[in-house]
C-alpha positions as CSV (number, residue, x, y, z in Angstrom):
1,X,51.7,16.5,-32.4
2,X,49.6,19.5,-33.5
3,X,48.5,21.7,-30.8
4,X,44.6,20.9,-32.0
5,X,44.8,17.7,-32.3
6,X,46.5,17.4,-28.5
7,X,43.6,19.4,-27.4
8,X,41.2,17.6,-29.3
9,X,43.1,14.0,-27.9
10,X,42.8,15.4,-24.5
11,X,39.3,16.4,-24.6
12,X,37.9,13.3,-26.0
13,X,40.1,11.6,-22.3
14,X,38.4,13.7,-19.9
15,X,35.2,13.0,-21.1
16,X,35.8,9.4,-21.2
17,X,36.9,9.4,-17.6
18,X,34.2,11.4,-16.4
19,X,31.9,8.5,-16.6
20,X,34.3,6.3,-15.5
21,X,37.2,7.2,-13.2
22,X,36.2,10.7,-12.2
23,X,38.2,13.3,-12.9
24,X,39.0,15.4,-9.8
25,X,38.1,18.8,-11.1
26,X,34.4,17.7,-12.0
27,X,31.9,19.2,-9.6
28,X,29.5,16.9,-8.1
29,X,27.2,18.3,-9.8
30,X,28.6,17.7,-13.4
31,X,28.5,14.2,-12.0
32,X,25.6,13.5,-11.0
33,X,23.7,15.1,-14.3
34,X,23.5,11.7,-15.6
35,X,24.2,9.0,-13.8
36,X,25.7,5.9,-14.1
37,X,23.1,3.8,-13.6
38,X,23.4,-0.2,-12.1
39,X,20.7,-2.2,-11.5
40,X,21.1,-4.9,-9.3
41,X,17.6,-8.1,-9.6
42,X,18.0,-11.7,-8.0
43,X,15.5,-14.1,-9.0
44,X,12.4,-15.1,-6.2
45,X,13.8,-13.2,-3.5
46,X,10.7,-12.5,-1.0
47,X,10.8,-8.8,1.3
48,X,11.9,-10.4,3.9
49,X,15.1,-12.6,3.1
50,X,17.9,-9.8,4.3
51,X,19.7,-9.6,7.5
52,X,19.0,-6.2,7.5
53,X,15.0,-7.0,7.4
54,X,15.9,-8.4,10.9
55,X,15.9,-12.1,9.2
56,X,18.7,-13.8,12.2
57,X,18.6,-16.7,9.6
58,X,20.9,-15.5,7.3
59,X,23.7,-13.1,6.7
60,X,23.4,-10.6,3.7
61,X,26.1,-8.3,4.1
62,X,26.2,-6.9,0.5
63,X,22.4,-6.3,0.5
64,X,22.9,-4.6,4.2
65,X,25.1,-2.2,2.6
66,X,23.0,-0.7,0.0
67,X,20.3,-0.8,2.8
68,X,22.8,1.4,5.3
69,X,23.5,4.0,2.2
70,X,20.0,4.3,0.8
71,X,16.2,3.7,1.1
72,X,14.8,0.4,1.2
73,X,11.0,0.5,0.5
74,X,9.5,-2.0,3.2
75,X,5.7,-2.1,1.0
76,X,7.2,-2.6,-2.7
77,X,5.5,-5.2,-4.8
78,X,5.8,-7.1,-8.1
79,X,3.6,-6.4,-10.7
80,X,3.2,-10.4,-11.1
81,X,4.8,-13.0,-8.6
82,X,6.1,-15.0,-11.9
83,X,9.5,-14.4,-14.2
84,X,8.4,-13.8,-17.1
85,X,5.3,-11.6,-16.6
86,X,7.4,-9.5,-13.5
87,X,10.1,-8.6,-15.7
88,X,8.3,-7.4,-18.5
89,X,7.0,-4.7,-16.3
90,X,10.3,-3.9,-15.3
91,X,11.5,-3.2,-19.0
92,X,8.7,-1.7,-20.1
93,X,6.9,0.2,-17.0
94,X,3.4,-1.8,-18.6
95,X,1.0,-4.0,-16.5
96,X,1.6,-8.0,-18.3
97,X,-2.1,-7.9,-18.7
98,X,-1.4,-5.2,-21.4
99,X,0.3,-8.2,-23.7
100,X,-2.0,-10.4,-22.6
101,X,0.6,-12.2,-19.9
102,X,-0.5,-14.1,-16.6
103,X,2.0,-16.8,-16.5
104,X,5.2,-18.0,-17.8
105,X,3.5,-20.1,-20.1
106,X,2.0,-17.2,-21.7
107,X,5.3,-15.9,-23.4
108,X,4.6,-17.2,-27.2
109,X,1.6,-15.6,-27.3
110,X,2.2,-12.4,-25.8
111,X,1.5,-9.6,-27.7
112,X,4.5,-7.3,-28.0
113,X,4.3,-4.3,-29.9
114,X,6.8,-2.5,-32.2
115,X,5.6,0.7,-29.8
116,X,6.8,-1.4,-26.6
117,X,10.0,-1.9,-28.1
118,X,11.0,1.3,-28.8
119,X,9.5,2.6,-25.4
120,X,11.7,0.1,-23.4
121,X,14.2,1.2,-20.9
122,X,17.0,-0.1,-22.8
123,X,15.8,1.7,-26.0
124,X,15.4,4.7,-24.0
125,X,18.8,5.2,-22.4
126,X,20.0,3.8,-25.6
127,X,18.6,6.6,-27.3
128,X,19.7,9.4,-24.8
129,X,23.4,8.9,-25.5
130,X,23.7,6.3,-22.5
131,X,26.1,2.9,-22.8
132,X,23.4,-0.2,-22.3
133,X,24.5,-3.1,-20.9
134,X,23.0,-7.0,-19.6
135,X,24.2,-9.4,-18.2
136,X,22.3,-12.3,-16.6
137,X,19.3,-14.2,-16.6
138,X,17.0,-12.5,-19.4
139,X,13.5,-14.5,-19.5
140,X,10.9,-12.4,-21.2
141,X,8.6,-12.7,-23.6
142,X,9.7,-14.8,-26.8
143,X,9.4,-11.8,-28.3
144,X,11.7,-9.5,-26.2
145,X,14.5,-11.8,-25.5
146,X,16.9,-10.4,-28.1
147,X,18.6,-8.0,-26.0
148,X,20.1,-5.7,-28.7
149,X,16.6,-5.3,-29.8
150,X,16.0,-4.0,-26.3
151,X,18.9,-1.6,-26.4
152,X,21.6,-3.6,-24.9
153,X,24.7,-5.3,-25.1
154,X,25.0,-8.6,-23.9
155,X,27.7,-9.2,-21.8
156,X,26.9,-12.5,-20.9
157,X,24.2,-14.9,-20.1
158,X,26.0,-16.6,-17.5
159,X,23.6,-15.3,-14.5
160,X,26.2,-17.5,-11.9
161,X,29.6,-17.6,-11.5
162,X,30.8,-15.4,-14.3
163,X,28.6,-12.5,-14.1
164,X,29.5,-10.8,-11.3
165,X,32.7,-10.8,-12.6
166,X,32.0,-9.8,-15.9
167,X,30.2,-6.7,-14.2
168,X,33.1,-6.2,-12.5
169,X,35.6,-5.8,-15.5
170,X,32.8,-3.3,-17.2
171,X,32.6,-1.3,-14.5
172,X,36.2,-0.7,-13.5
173,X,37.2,-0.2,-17.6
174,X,37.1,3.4,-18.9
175,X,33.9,4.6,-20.2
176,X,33.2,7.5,-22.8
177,X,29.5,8.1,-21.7
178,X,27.0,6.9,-18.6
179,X,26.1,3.5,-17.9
180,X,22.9,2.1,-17.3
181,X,23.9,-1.8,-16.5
182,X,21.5,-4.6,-15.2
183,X,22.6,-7.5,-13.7
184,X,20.4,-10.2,-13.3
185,X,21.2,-13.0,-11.3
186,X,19.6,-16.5,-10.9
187,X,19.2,-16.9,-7.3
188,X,17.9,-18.0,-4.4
189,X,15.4,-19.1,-7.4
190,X,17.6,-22.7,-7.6
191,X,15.2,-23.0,-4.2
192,X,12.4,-24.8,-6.2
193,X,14.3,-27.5,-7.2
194,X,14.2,-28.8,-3.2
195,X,10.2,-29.5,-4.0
196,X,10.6,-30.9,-7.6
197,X,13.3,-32.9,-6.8
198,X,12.0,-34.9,-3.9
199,X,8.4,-35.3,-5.5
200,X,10.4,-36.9,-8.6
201,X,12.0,-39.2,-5.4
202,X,8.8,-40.8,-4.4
203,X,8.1,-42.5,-7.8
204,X,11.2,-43.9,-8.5
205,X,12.7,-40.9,-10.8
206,X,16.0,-39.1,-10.4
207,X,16.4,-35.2,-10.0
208,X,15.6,-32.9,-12.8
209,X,19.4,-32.5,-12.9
210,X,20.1,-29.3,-14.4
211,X,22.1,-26.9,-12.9
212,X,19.3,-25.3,-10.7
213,X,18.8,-28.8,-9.4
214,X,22.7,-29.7,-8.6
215,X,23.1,-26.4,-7.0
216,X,20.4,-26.7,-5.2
217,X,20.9,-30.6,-3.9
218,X,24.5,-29.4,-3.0
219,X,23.3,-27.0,-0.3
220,X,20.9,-29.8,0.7
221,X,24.0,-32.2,1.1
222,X,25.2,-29.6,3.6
223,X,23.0,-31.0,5.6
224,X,22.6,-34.8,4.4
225,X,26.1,-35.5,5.2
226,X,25.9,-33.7,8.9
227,X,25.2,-37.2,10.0
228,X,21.4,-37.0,12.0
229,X,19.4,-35.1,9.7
230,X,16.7,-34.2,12.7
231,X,19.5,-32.9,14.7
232,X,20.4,-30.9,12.2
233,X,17.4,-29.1,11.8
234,X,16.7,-28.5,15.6
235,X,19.9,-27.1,15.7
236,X,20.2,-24.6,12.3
237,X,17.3,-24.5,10.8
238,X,14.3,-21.6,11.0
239,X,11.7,-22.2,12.8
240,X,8.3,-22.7,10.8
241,X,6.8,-19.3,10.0
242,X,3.6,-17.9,12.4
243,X,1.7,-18.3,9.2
244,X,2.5,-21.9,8.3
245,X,-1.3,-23.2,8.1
246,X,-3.1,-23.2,5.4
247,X,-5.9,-20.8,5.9
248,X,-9.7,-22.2,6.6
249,X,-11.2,-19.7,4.2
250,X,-8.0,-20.0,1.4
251,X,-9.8,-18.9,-2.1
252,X,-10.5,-22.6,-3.5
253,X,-8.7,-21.4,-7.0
254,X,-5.5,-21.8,-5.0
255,X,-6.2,-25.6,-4.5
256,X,-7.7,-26.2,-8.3
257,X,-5.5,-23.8,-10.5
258,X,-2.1,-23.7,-8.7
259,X,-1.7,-26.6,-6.5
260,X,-3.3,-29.8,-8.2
261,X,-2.1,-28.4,-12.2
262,X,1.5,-28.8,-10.8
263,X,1.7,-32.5,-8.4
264,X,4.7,-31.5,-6.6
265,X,3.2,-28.5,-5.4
266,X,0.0,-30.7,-3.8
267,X,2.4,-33.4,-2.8
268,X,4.4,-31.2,-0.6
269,X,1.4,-29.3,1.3
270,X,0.0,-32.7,2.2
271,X,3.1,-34.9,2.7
272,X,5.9,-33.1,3.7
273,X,7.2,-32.8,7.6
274,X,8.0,-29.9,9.9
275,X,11.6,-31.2,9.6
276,X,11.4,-30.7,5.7
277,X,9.7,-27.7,5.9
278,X,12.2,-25.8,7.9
279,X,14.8,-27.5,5.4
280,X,13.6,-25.7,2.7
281,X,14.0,-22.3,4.5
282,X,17.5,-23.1,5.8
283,X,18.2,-23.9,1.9
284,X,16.4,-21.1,0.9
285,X,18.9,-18.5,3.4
286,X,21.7,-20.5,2.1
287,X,20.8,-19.7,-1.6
288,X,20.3,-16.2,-0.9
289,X,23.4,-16.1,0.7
290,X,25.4,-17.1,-2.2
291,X,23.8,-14.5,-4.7
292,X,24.7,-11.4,-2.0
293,X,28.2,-12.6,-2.1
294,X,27.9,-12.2,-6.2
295,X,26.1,-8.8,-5.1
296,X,29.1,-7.8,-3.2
297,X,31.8,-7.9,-5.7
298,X,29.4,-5.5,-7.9
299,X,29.6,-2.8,-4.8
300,X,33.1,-3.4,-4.3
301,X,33.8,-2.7,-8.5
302,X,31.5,0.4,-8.2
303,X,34.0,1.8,-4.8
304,X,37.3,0.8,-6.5
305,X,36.7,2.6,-9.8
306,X,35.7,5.5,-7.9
307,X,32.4,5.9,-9.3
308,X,30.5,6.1,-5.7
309,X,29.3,9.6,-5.9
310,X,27.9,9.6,-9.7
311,X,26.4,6.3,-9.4
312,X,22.9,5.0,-8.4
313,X,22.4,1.7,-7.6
314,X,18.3,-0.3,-7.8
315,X,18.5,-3.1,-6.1
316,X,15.4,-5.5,-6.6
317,X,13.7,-9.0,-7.2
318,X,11.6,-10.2,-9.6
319,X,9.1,-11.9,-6.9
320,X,9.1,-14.1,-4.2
321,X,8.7,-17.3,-2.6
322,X,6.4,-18.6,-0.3
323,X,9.0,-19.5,2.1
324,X,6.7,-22.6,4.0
325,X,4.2,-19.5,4.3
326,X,0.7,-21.2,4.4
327,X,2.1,-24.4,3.5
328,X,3.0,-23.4,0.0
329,X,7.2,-23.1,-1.7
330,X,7.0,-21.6,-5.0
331,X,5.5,-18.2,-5.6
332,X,2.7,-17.6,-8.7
333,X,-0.5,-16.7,-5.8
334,X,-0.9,-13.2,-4.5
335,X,0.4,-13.7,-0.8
336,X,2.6,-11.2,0.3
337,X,6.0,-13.8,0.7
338,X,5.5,-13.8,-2.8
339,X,4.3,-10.5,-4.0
340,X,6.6,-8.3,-2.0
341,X,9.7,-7.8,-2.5
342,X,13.0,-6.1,-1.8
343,X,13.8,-2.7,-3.4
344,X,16.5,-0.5,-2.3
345,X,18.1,2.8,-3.9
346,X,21.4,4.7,-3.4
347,X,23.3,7.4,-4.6
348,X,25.9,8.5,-2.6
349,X,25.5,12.3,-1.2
350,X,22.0,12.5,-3.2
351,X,20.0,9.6,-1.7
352,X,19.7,10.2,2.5
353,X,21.5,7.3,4.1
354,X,19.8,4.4,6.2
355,X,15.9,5.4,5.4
356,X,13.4,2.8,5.8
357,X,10.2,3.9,4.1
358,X,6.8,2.0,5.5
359,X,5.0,4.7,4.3
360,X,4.9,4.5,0.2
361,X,3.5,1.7,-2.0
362,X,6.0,1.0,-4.7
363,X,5.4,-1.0,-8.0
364,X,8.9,-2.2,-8.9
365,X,7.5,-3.3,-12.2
366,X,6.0,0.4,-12.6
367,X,8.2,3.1,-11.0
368,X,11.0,1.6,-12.1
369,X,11.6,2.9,-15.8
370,X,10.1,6.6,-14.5
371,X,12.8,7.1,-11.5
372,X,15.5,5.8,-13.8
373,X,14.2,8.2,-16.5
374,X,14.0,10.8,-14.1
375,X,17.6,10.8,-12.8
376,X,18.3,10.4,-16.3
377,X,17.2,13.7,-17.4
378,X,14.7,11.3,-20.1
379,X,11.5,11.8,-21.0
380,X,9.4,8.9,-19.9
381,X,6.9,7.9,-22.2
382,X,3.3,9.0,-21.8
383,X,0.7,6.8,-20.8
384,X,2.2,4.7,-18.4
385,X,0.9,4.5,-14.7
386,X,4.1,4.6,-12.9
387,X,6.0,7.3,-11.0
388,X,9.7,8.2,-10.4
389,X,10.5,7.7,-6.5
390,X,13.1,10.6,-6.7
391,X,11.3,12.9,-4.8
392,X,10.1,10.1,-2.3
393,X,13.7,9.0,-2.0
394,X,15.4,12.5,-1.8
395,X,13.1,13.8,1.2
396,X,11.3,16.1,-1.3
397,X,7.4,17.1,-1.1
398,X,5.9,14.5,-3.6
399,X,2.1,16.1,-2.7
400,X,-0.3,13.1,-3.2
401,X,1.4,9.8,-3.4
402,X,-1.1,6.7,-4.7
403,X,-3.0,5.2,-2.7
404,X,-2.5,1.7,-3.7
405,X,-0.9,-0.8,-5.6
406,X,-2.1,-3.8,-7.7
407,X,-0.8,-6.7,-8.5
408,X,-1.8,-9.5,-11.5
409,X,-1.6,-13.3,-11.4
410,X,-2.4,-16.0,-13.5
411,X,-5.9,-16.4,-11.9
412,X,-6.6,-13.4,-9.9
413,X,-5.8,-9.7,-9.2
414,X,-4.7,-8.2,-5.7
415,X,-5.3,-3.9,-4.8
416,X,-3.3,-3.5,-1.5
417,X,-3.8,0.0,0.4
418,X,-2.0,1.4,3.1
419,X,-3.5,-1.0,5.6
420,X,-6.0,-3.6,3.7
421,X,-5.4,-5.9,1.0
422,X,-8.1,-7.3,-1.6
423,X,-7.5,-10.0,-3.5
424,X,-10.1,-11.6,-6.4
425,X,-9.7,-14.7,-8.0
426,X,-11.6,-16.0,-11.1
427,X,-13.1,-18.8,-9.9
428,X,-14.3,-21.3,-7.0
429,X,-15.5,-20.9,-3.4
430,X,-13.9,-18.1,-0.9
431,X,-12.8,-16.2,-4.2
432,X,-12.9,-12.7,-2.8
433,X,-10.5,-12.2,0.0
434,X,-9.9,-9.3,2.6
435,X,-6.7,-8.5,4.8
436,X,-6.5,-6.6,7.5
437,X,-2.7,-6.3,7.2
438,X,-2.3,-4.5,10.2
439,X,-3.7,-7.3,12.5
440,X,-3.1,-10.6,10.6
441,X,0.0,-9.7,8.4
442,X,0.4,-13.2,7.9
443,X,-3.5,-13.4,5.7
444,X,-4.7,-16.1,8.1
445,X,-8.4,-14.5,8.3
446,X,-11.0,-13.2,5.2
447,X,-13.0,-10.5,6.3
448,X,-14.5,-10.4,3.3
449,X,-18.0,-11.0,5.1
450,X,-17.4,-9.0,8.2
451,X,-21.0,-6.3,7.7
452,X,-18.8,-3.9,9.6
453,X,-16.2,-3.7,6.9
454,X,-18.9,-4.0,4.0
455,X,-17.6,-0.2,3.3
456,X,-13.9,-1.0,3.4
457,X,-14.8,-4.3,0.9
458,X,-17.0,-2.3,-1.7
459,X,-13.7,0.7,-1.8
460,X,-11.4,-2.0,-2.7
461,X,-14.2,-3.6,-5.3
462,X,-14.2,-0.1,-6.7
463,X,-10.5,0.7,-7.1
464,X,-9.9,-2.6,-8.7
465,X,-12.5,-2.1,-11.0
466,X,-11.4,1.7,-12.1
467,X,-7.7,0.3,-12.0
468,X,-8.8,-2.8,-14.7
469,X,-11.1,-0.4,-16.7
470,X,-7.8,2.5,-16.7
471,X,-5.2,-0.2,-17.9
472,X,-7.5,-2.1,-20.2
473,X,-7.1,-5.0,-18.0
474,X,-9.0,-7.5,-20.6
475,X,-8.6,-10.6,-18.9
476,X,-9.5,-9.6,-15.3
477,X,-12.7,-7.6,-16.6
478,X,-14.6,-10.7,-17.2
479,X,-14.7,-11.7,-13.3
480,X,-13.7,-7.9,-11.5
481,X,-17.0,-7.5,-9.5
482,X,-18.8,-4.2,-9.6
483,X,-19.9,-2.6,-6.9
């Protein structure tokens, strides 16, 4: 062999395994210059369903590790509590209400632009010389769901049993440039089929039957087959949650646009017991359980390849669930079980180790394409209103963090600030709603008509209102009140 093309052969190797299997005499700073990136999402995961939350209900060791070697964000919210809507936001850094998106349902007739496309995160890093990959659960606008068009390669669509392992193999196999990989898995989402299911029961019809539903009933059987069902749940099952009431000023949209257009969801409310309640969250732990075990062979791939110290890893949900909060499963309304939601971030050596941060509202659905960018070295596009947390994660002075966070639903809009939360539906009685989240974290009391927080009421009015004007927000203008 030639002595230039040896060195040639050999250069074109190291640089491969730089991204991959690191080569010894790379500083850590060579390393880290641009990343490998994995992003970690589960599907209807609420805040609070990790052990290391302090949850004693369920065991998430996987999920406690990123938590012990990063930050986890204790106020992050989705920018809808819906699939589709949520992760739209999360590929494009854009409010759904910018394509005309409230619900799921809303996905033919979104209005995608050729601009969005090409200004998506997987475009982006594309772009920059990065290698894109998916794997998982996609479910975004019918217009979105090629993933190439997005800037990826599909590794699979399994979002269950193969894709963890797929990940794996990716991640352990030699690269020639950085990574940015998402891995999008399904659960604890198979948790709604516990509601649908039995409500199918009580007139004579069998399970939906998919594979949501038979995982699902199989965790349920765990208990079925225990013998005395009541026993059961004394003995394993969480308690109901402090919050398990339905509030006596609840806005009266929640009753006439989310409960009553799906049956199952006002069948449960009214019918179901305390027993099946706490059911439901001991399924709901369960299911959760079996996606951080997925989550775990991802961190173990990342440590055996060696690619610990130029890695960072997002971890993150698309929404929540309800979780028997308020007497509600599901997610879709703006309570916090299902508008806030995990998000943890760490890169070994960069990221401070075991942080909890109280302190800064996050938009997952917003920050997240301008932090990736940002460790990146990537220009984010301009225009968008969210911000990279790499200063807030690396201890760094970040000056004037905002000062609140909004989230969109189907029928309403929510502002939360750093200790009261506003929500505005479009219709009915009660439709204004405000939290003092401080004293009644669990949204059981509207001060909305309190004189003594008139001042607080009219800020939030305000905000929102600058906030729907600032994004274009075209479907919440016609019912935001002015001052």
């Amino acid at each position: 062999m030639k002595r230039r093309e040896f060195l040639s052969g050999t250069a074109t190797t190291a640089a491969g395994l730089l991204f991959g299997r690191i080569v010894p005499a790379a500083t850590g700073q060579e390393r880290r210059r641009r990343p490998n990136i994995l992003y970690i999402m589960t599907d209807q995961q609420h805040a609070g369903m990790m052990s290391c939350t302090g949850n004693r209900w369920l065991k998430t060791p996987a999920m406690d590790r990123l938590a012990a070697s990063g930050t986890r964000f204790e106020r992050a919210y989705a920018c809808n509590p819906v699939c589709v809507p949520s992760r739209f936001s999360l590929q494009t850094g854009r409010m759904p209400s910018a394509i005309g998106m409230g619900q799921n349902s809303d996905s033919r007739s979104a209005v995608v632009t050729g601009i969005m496309l090409q200004r998506s995160l997987g475009r982006l890093f594309r772009e920059a010389g990065y290698e894109t990959v998916y794997g998982g659960k996609v479910h975004l606008p019918r217009k979105m769901n090629n993933m190439d068009n997005l800037g990826y390669r599909n590794l699979t669509r399994d979002s269950r049993q193969g894709l963890a392992e797929a990940c794996a193999k990716f991640i352990k196999g030699p690269h020639a440039k950085p990574f940015l990989m998402f891995a999008s898995f399904i659960n604890p989402h198979d948790i709604c089929y516990m509601a649908l299911d039995d409500h199918l029961r009580t007139s004579g019809q069998p399970p939906v039957g998919n594979t949501d539903s038979k995982t699902c009933e199989a965790v349920l059987d765990l208990a079925r087959n225990s013998g005395d069902i009541s026993a059961f749940v004394q003995n394993n099952c969480p308690p109901l949650p402090a919050n398990h009431a339905v509030p006596e000023s609840e806005p009266e949209c929640i009753t006439q646009r989310y409960l009553n257009v799906r049956p199952f969801r006002a069948y449960i409310r009214a019918e179901w017991t305390e027993d099946q309640w706490r059911l439901h969250r001991w399924a709901y732990c369960r299911l959760t359980e079996m996606v951080d075990e997925k989550i775990g062979i991802l961190l173990d791939a990342v440590r055996e390849a060696g690619l610990e110290d130029n890695t960072l890893i997002v971890f993150t949900s698309d929404h929540g669930d309800m979780d028997a909060a308020h007497k509600m499963e599901h997610k879709s309304v703006l309570y916090e079980e299902a508008v806030r939601v995990p998000f943890m971030m760490s890169f070994n050596g960069v990221i401070p180790r075991g942080v909890v941060d109280d302190t800064h509202l996050v938009s997952n659905g917003l920050d997240l394409l301008p932090t990736l960018c940002d460790y990146a070295g990537i220009d984010a596009p301009e225009g968008l209103h969210g911000r990279s947390l790499r200063p807030v994660v690396e201890g760094r002075n970040v000056g004037q963090w905002r000062d609140f966070v909004v989230c969109e639903s189907q029928n309403g809009r929510m502002l939360r600030t750093s200790r009261f939360k506003y929500c505005i539906y479009d219709s009915g009685r009660d439709r204004e709603q405000l939290t003092d989240l401080k004293n009644d974290p669990g949204e059981m009391e509207n001060l909305a008509d309190v004189p003594a927080l008139k001042n607080v009421l009219d800020k939030h009015r305000r905000l929102l209102k600058d906030w729907v004007e600032k994004t274009g927000d075209r479907i919440a203008s016609k019912y935001i009140r002015g001052e």
